[in-house]
Backbone bond lengths (Angstrom), bond angles and torsions (degrees), N, CA, C in turn:
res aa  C-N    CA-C-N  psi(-1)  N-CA   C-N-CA  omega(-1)  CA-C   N-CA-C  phi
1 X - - - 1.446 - - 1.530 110.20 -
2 X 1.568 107.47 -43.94 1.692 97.15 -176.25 1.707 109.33 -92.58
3 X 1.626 120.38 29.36 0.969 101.67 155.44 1.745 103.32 -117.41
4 X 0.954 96.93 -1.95 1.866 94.65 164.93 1.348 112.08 -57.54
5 X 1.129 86.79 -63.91 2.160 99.88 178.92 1.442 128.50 -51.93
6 X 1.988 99.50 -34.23 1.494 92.56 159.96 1.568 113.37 -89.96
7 X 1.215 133.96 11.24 1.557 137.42 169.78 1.183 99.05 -72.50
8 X 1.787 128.48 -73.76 0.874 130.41 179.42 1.938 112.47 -41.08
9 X 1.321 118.68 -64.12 1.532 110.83 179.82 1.134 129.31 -34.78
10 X 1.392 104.22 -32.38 1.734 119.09 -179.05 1.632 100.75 -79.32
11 X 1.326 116.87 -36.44 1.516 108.63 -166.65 1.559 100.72 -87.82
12 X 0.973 116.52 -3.99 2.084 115.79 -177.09 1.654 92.16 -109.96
13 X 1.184 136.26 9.61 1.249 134.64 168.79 1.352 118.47 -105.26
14 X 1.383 103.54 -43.37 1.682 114.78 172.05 1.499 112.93 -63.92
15 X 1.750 112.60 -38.30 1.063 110.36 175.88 1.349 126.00 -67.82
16 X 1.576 116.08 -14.68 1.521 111.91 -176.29 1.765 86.15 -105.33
17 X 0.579 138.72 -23.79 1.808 137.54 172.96 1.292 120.89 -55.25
18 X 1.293 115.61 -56.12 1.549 134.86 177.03 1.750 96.98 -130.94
19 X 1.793 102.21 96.36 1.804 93.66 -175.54 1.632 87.61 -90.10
20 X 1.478 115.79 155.54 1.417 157.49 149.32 1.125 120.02 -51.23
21 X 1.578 142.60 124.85 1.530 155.88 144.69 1.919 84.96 -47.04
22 X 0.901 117.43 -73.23 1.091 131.34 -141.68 1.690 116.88 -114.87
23 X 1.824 111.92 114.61 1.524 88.74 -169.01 1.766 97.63 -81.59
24 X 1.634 96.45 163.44 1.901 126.35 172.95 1.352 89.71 -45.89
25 X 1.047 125.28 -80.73 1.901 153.01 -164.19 0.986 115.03 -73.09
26 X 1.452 153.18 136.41 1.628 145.66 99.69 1.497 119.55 -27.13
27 X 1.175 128.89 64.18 1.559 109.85 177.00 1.666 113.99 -82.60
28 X 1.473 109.31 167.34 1.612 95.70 152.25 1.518 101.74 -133.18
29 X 1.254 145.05 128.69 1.260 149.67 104.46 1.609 139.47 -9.97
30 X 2.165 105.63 85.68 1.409 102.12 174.44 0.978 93.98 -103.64
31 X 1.287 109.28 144.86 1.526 152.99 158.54 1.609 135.80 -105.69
32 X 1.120 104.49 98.59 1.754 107.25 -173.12 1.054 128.50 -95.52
33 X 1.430 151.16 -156.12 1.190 165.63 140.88 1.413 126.35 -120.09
34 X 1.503 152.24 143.59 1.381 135.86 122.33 1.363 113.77 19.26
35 X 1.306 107.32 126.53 1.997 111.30 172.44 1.320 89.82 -177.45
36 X 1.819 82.62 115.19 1.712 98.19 160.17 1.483 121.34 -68.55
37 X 1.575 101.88 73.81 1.683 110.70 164.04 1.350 133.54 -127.58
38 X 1.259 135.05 164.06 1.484 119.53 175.34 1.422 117.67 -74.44
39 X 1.202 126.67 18.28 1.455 155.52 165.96 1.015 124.80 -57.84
40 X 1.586 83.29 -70.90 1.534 106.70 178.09 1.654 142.08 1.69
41 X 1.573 75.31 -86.45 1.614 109.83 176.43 1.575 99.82 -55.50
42 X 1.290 118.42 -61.57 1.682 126.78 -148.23 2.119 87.89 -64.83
43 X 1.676 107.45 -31.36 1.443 95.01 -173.91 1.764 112.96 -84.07
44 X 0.854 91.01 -44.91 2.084 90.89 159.07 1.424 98.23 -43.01
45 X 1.464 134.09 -76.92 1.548 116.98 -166.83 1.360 117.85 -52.36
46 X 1.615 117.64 -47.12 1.203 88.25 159.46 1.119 149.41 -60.44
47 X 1.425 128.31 -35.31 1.561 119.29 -166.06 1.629 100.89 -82.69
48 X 1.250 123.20 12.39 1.711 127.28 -162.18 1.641 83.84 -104.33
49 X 1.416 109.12 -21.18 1.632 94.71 -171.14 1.912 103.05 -87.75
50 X 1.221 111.53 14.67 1.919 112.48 -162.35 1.788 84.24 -108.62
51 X 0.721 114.26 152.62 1.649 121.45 -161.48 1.599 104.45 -111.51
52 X 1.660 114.49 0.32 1.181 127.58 150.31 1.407 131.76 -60.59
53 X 1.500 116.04 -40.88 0.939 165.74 173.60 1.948 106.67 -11.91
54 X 1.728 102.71 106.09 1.880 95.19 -174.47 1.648 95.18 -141.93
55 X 1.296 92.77 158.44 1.251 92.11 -160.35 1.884 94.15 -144.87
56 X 1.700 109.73 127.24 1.634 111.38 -149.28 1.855 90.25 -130.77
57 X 1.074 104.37 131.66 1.603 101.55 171.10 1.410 104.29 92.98
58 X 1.346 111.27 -177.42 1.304 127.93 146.59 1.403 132.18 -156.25
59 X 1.199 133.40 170.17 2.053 141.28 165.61 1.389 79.84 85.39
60 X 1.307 107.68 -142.09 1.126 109.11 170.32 1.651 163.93 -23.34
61 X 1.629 73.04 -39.72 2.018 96.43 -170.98 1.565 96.64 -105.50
62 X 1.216 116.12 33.93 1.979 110.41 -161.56 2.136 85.20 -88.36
63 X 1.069 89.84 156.31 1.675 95.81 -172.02 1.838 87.67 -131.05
64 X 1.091 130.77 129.62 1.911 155.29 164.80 1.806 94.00 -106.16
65 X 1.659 87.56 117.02 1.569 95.13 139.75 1.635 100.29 -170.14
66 X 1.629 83.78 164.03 1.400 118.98 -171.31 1.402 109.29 -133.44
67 X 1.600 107.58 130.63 1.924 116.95 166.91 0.884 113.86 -108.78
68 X 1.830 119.46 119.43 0.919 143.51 134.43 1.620 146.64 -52.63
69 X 1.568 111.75 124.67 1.529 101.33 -178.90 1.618 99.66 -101.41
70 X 1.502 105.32 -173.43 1.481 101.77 166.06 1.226 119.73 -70.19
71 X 1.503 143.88 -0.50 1.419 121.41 155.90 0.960 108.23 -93.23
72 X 1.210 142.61 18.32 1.861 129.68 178.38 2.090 85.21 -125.07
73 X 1.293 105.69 48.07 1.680 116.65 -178.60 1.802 106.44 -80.04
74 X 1.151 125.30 -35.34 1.505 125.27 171.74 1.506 110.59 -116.24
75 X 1.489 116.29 40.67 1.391 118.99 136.33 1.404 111.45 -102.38
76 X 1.554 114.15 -48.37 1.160 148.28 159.54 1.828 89.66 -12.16
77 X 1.883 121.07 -76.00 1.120 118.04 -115.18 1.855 65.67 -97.69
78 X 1.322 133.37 -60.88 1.675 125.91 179.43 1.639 110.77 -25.52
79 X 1.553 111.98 -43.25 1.651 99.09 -178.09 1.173 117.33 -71.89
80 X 1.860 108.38 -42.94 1.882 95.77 154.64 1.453 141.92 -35.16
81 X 1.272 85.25 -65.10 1.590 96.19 -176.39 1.326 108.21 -39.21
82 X 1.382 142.61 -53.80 1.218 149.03 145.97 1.616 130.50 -14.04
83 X 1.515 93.51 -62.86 2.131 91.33 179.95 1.402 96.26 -120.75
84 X 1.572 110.01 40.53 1.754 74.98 177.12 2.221 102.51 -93.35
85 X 1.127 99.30 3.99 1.331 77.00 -178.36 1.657 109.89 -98.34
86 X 1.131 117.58 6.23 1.774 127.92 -162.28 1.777 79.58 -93.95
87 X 1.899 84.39 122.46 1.535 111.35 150.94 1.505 111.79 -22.88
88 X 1.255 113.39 -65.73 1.485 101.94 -166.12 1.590 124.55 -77.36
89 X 0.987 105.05 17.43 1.669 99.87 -173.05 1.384 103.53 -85.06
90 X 1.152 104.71 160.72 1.411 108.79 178.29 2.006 111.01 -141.69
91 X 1.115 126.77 127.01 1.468 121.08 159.20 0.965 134.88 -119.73
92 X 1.782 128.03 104.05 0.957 153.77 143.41 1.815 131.22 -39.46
93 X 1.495 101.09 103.66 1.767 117.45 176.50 1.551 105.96 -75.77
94 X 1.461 114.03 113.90 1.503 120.35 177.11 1.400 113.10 45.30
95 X 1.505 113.28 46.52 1.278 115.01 164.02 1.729 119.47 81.92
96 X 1.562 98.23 21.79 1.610 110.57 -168.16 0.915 95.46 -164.12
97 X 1.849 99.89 127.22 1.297 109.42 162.04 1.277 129.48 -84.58
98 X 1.429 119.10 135.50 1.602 138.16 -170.36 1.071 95.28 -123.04
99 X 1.902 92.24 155.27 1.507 100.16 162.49 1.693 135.35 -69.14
100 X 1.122 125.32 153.61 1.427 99.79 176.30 1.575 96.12 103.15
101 X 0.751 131.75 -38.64 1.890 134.60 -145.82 1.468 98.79 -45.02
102 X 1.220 129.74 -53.32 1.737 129.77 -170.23 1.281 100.56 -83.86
103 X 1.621 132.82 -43.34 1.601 107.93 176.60 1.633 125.70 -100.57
104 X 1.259 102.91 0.24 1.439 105.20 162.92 1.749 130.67 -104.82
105 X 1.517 100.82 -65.81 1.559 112.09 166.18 1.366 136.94 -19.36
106 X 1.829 79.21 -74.05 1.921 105.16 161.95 1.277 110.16 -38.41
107 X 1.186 105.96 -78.77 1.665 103.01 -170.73 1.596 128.84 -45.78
108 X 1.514 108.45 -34.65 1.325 108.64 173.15 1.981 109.63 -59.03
109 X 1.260 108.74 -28.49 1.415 105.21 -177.42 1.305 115.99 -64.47
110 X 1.640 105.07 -39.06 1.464 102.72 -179.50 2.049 113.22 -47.45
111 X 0.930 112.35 -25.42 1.513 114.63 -151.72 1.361 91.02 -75.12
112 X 1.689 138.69 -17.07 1.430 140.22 144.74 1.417 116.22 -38.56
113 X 1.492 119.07 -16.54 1.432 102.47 -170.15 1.655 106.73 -101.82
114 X 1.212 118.81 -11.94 1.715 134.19 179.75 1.977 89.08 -61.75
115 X 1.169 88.21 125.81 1.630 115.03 174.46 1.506 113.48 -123.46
């Protein structure tokens, strides 16, 4: 775990050091909240199984997210399917939020799952 975190530090440092035209990755970034649903739980297990996986707050105010690339595209699309309609979610493109992110972004990811 704490060499994930220093992977990541090094890669959000390089990126403001030497910034990019162009990101390495496609990721997407879900981000949830607390929701009294039978969901819930099953969406915490999932995104706990993505090795991205951080978890900020707690009770109430606890914030879940997980980054996805295009091969983790139908874990990605099961944790959606789940919170994408809860107020609190949020999705983040390469670690930034943009506009568009749930009706544009998203969808381009799905097109990873066509086999």
């Amino acid at each position: 775990m704490a060499e994930t975190k220093n992977q990541e530090s090094e890669e959000k440092l390089d990126s403001i050091l030497h910034p990019q035209t162009q990101a390495k990755t496609f990721k997407i970034t879900v981000e949830f909240g607390y929701k009294s649903s039978p969901d819930y739980k099953k969406a915490v297990e999932l995104a706990k199984k993505n090795p991205t996986y951080k978890e900020n707050g707690s009770g109430e105010w606890i914030r879940h997210s997980a980054t996805y690339t295009p091969q983790e595209v139908d874990d990605l699309f099961e944790l959606f399917s789940l919170v994408h309609e809860w107020k609190s979610t949020e999705i983040r493109v390469n670690h930034k939020r943009i506009p568009y992110a749930h009706q544009l972004w998203l969808p381009l990811m799905w097109f990873y799952r066509v086999k």
